[in-house]
Backbone as JSON, one array per atom type, in Angstrom:
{
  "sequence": "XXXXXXXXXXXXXXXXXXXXXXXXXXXXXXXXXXXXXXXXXXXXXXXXXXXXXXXXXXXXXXXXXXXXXXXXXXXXXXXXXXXXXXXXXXXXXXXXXXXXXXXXXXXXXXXXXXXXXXXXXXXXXXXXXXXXXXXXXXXXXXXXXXXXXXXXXXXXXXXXXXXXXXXXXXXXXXXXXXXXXXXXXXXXXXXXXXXXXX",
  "N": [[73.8, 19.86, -36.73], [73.44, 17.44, -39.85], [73.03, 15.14, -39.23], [72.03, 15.82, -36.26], [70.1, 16.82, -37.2], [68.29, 14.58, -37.96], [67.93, 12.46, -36.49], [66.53, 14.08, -34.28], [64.47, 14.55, -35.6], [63.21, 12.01, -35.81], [62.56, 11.41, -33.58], [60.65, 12.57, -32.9], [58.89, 11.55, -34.74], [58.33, 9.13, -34.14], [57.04, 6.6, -32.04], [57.31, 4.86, -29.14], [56.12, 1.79, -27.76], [54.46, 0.03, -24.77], [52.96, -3.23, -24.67], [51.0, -4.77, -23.43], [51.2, -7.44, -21.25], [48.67, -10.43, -20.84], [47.16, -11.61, -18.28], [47.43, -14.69, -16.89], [44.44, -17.04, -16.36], [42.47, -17.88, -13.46], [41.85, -21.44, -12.58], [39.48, -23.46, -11.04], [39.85, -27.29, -9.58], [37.97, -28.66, -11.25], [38.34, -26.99, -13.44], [36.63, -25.13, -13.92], [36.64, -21.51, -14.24], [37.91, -18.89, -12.2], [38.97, -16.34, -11.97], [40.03, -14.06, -14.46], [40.79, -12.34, -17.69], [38.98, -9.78, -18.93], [38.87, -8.06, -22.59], [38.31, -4.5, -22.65], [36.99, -1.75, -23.99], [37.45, 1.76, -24.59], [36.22, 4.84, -25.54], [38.46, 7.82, -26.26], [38.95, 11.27, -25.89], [41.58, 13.39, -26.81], [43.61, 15.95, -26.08], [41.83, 17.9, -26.38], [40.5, 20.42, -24.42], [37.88, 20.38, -22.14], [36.03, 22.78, -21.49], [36.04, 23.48, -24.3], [34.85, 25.39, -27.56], [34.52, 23.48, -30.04], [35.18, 21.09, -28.29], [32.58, 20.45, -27.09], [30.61, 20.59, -29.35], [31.64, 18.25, -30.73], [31.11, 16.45, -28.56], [28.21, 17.07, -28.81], [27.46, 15.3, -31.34], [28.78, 12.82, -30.05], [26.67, 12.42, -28.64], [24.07, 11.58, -30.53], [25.48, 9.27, -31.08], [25.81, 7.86, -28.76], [23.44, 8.02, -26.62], [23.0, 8.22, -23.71], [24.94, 9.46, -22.59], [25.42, 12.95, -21.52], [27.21, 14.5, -20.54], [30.43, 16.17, -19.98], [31.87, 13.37, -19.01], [34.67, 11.91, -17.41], [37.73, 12.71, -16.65], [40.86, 12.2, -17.56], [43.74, 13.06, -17.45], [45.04, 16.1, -18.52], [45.13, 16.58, -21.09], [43.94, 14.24, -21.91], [40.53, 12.69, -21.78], [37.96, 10.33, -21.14], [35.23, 9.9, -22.72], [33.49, 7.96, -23.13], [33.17, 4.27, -21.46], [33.78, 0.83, -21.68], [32.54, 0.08, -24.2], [30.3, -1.59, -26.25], [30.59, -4.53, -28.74], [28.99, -3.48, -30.6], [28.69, -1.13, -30.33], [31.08, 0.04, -30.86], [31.02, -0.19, -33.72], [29.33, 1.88, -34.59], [31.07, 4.08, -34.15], [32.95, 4.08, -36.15], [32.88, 5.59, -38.19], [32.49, 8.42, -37.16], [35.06, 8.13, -35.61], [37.36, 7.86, -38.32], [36.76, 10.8, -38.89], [37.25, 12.83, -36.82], [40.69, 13.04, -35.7], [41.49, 13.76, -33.17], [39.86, 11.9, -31.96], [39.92, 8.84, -30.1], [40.48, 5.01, -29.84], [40.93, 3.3, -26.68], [42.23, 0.38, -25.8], [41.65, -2.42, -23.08], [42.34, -3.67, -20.36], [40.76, -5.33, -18.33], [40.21, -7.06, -14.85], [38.99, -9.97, -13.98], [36.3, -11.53, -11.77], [34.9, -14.04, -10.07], [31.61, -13.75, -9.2], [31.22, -14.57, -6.31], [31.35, -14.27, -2.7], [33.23, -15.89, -0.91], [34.95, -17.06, -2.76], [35.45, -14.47, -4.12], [37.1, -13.33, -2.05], [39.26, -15.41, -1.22], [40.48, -15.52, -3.92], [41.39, -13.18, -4.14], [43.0, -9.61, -4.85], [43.71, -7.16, -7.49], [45.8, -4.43, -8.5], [46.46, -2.03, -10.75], [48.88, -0.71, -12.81], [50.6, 1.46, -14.28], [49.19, -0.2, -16.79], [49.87, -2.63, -16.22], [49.04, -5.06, -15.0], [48.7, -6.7, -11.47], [48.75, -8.75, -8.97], [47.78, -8.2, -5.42], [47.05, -9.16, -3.27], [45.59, -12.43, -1.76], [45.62, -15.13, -3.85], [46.39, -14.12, -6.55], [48.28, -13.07, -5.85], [49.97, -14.75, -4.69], [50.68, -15.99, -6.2], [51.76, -14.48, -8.36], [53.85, -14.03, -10.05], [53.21, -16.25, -11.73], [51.15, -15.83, -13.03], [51.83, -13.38, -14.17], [53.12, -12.97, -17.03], [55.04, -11.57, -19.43], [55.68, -8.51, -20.83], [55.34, -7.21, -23.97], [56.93, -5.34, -26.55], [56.83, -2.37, -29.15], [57.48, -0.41, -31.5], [55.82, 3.08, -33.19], [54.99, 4.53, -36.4], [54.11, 7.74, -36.17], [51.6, 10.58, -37.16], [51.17, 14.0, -38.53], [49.21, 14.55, -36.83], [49.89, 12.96, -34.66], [48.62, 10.68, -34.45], [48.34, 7.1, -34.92], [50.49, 5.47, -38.21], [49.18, 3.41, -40.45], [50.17, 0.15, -41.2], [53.24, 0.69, -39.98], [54.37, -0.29, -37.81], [56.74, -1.74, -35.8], [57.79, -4.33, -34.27], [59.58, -5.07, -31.21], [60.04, -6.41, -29.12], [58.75, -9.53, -28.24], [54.87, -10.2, -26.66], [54.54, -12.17, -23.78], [51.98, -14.57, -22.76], [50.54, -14.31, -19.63], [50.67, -17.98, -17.48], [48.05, -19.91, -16.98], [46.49, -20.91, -13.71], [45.81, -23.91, -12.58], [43.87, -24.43, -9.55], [44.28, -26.48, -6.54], [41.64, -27.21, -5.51], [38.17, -27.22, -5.24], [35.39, -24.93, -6.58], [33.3, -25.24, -5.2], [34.44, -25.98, -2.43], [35.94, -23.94, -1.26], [36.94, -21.7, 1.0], [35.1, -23.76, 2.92], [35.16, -25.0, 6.08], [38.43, -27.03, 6.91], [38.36, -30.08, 7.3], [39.56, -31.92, 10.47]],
  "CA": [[74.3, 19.1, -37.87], [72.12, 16.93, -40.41], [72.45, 14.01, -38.42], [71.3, 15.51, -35.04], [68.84, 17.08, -37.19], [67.42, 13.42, -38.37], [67.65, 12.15, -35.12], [65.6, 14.85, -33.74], [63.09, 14.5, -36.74], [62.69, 10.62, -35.52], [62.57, 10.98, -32.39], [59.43, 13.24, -32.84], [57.45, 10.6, -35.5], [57.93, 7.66, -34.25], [56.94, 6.4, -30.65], [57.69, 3.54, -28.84], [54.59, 1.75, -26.42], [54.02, -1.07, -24.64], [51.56, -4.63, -24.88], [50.72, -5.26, -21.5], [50.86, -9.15, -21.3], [47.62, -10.85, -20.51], [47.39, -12.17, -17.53], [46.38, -15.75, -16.9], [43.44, -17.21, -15.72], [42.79, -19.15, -12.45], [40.55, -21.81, -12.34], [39.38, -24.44, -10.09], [40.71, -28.44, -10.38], [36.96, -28.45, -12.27], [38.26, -26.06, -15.0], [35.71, -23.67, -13.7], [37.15, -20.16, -13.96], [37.2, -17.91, -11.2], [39.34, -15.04, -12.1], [40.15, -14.13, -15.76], [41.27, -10.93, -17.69], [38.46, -9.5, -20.12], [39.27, -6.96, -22.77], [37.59, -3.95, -22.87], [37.61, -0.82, -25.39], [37.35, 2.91, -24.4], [36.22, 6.02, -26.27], [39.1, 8.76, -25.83], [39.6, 12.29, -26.6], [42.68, 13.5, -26.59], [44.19, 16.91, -26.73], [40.94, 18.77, -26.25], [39.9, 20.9, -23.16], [36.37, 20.08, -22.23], [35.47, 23.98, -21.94], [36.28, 24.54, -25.78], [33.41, 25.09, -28.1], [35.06, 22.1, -30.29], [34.64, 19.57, -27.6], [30.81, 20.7, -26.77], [30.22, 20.28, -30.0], [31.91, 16.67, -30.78], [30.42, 15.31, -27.41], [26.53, 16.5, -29.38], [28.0, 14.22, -32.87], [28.46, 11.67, -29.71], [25.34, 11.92, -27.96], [23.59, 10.71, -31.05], [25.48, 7.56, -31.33], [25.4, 7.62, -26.92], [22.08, 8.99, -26.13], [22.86, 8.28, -22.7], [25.94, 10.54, -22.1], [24.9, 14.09, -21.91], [27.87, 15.64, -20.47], [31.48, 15.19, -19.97], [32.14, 12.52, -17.49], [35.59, 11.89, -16.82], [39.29, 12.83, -16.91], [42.26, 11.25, -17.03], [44.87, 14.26, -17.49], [44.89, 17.41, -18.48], [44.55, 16.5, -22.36], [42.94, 13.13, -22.21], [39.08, 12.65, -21.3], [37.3, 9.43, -21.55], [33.9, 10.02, -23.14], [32.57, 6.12, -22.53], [34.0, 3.1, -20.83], [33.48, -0.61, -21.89], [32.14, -0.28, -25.43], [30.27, -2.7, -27.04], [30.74, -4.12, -30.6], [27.74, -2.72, -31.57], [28.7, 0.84, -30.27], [32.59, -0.19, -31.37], [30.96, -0.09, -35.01], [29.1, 3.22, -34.57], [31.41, 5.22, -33.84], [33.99, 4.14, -36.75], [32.91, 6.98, -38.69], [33.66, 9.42, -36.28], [36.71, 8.31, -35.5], [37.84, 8.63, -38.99], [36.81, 12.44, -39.25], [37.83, 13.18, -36.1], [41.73, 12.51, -35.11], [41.69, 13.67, -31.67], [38.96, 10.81, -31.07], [40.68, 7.58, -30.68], [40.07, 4.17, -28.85], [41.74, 2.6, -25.98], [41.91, -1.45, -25.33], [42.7, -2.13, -21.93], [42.33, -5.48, -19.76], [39.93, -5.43, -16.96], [40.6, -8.23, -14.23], [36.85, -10.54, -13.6], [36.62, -12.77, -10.85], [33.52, -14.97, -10.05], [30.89, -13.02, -7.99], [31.09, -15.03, -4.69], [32.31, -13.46, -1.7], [34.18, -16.57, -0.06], [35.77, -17.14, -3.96], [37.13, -13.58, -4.11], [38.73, -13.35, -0.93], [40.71, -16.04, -1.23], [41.76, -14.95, -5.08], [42.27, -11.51, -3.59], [42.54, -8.57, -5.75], [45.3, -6.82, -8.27], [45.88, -2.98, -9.21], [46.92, -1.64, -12.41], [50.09, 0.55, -12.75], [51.16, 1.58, -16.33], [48.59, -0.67, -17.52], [50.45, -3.75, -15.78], [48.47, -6.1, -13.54], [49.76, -6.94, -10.31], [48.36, -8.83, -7.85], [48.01, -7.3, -3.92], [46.07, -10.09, -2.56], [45.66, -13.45, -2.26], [46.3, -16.38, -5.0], [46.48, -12.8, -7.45], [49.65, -11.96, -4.96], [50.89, -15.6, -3.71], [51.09, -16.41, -7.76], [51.73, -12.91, -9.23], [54.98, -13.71, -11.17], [53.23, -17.28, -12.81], [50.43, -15.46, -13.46], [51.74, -11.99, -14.83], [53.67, -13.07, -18.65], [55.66, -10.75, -19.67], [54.99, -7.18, -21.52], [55.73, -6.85, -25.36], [57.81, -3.73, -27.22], [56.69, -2.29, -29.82], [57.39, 1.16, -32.38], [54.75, 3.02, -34.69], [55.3, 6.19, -36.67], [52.85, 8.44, -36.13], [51.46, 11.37, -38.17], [51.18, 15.08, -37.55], [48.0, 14.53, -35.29], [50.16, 12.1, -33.48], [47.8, 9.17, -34.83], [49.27, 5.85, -36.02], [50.09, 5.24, -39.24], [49.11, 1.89, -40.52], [51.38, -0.77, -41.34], [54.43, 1.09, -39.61], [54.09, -0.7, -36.43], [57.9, -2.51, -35.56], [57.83, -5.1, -32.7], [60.62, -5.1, -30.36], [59.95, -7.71, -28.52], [56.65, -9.86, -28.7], [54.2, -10.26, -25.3], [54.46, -13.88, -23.43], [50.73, -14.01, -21.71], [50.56, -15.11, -18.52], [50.53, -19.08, -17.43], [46.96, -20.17, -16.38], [46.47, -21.58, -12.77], [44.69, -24.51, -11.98], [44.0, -24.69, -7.95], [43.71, -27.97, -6.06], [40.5, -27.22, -4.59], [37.25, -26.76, -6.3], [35.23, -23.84, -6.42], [32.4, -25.44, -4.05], [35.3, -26.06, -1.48], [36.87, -22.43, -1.31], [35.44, -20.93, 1.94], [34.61, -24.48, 3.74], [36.29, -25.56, 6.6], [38.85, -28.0, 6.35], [37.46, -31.32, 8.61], [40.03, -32.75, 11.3]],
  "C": [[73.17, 18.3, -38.5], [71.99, 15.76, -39.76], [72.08, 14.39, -36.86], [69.9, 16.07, -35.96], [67.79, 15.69, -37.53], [66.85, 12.74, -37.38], [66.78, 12.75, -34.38], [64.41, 14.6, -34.54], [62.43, 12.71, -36.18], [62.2, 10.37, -34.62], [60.46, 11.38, -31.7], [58.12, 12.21, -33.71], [57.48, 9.18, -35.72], [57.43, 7.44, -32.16], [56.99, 5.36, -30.29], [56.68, 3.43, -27.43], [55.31, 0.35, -26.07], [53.04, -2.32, -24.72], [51.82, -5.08, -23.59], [50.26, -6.99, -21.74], [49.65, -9.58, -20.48], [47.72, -11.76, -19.91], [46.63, -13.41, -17.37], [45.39, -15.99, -15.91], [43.28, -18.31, -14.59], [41.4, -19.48, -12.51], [40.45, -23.11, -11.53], [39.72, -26.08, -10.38], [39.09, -28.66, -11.1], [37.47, -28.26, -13.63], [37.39, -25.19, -14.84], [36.48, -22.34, -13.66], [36.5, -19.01, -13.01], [37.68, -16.57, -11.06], [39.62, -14.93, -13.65], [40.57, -12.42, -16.2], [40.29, -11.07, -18.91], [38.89, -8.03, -20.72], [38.49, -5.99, -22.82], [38.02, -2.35, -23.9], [36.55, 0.4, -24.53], [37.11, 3.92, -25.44], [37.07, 6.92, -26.01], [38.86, 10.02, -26.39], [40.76, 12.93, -26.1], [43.23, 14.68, -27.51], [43.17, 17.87, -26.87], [40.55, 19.21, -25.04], [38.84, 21.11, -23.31], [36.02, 21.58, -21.9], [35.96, 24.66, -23.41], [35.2, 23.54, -26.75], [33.17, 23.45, -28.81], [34.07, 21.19, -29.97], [33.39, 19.79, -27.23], [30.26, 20.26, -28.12], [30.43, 18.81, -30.86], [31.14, 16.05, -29.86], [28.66, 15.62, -28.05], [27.06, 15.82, -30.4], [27.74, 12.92, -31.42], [27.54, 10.81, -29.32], [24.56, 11.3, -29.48], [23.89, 9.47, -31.27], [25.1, 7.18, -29.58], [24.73, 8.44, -26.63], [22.38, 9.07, -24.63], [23.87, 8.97, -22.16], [25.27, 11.57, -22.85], [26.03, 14.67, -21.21], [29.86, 14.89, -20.03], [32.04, 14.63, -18.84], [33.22, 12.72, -16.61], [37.07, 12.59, -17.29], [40.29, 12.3, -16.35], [43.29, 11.95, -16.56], [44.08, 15.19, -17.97], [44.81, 17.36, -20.87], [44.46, 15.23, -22.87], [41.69, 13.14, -21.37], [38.74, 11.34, -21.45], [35.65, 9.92, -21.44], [33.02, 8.51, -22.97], [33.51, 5.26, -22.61], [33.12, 1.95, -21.49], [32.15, -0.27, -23.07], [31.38, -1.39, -26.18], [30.61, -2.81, -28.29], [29.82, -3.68, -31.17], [27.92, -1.11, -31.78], [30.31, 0.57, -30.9], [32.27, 0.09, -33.15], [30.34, 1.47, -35.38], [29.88, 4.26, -34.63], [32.83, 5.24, -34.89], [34.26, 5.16, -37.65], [33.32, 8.24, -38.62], [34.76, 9.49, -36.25], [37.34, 8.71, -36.62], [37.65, 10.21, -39.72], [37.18, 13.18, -38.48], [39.55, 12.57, -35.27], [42.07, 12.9, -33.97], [40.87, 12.31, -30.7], [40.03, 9.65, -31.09], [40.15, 6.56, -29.69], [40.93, 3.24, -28.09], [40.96, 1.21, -25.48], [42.58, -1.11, -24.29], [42.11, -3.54, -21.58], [41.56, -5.18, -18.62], [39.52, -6.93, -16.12], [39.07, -8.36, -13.8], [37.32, -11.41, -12.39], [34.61, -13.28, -10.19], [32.91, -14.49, -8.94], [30.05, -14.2, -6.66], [31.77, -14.8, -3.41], [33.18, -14.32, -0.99], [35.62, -16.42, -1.63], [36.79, -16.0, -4.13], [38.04, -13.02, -3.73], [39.31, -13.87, -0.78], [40.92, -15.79, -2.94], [42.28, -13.89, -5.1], [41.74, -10.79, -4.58], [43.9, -8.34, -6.47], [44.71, -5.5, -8.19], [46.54, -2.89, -10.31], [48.07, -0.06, -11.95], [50.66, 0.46, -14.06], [50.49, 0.66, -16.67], [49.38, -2.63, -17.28], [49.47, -4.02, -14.52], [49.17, -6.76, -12.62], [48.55, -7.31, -9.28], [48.25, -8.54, -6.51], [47.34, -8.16, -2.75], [45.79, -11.34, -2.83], [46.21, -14.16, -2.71], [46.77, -14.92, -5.9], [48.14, -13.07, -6.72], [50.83, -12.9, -5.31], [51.5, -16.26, -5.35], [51.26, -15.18, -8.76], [52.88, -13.24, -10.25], [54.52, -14.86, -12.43], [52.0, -16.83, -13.78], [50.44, -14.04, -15.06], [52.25, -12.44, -16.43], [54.72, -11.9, -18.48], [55.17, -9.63, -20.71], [55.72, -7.33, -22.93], [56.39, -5.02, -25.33], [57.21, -3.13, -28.38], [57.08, -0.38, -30.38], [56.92, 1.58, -33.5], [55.5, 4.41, -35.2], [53.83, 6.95, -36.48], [52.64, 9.94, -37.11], [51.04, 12.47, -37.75], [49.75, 15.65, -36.77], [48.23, 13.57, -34.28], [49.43, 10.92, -33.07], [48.8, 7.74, -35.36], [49.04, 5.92, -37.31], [50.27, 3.9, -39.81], [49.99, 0.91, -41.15], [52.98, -0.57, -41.21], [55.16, 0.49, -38.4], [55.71, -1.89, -36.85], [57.8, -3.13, -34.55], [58.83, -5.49, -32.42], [60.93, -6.67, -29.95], [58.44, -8.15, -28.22], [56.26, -9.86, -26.78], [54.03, -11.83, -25.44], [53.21, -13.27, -22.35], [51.13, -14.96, -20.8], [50.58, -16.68, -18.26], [48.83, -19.16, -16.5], [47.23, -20.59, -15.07], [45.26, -22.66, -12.61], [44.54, -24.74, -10.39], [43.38, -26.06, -8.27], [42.43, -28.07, -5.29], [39.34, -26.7, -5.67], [36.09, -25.64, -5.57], [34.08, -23.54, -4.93], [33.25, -25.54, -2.85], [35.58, -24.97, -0.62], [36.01, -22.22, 0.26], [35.4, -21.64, 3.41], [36.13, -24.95, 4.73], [36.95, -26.56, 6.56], [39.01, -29.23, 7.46], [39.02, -31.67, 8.68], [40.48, -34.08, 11.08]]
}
């Protein structure tokens, strides 16, 4: 009928994601920060199998902006690749060209959890893993504070276009993203570690 056929037609050009809420940051009764969430930005391709001529020939277009990739690194699935991790804005501006001539290229933001390189510091803040792009603590303050820390995830729905790209100013938000609550600990960062005197 014409309304399953509309329904079917919608269901196909629009998509519905998530905003992974940004998790807060713990820091010492200082204000020193000792864990934190930085963002970082990915090169993708998507929808190309790295033995087709194609993608041999996009990844030489990349090597001139990334002289230092010469072949294809990684895979995620079976038709996503990541061609370079943690982007700068310098290479984030390079490659805007590309992206708009190529719509299989595209770029992924993601959140990568920091924590202050001292080995007493990040065994007691522990560690987290990532599942669907949700941070979760598994260790530690990360663990023993995981729900004040985590926020909550946003909703959102784009339409997309028949390369399955966004199209710009289509974007509907469901429901918005609450970021995480910061932590301040009662102990400062020189403390962490030391024993605690009798």
């Amino acid at each position: 009928s014409r309304h399953e056929y509309i329904k079917r037609s919608e269901s196909l050009s629009f998509r519905e994601g998530k905003i992974p809420a940004v998790r807060g940051t713990i820091l010492d009764k200082d204000g020193v920060k000792l864990a934190w969430s930085l963002r970082c930005y990915d090169l993708l391709l998507k929808g190309a199998p790295a033995s087709s001529l194609k993608t041999k020939h996009l990844v030489q277009k990349i090597n001139k902006i990334f002289p230092d990739i010469n072949r294809i690194t990684e895979f995620c699935s079976d038709k996503e690749m990541v061609i370079k991790r943690n982007l700068t804005s310098k290479e984030l501006k390079s490659v805007q060209m590309l992206l708009s001539t190529t719509p299989k290229l595209t770029i992924r933001s993601r959140f990568k959890r920091m924590t202050i390189n001292t080995p007493e510091v990040k065994k007691y803040i522990g560690i987290v893993n990532y599942i669907d792009d949700t941070c979760i603590g598994v260790s530690g303050i990360e663990k023993n504070y995981n729900s004040y820390l985590s926020g909550s995830d946003g909703l959102y729905v784009v339409m997309l276009d028949k390369d399955r790209k966004w199209i710009k100013g289509t974007s509907i938000y469901k429901k918005e993203m609450v970021p995480g609550k910061d932590l301040f600990l009662k102990e400062s960062m020189n403390d962490i570690g030391k024993p605690i005197p009798i």
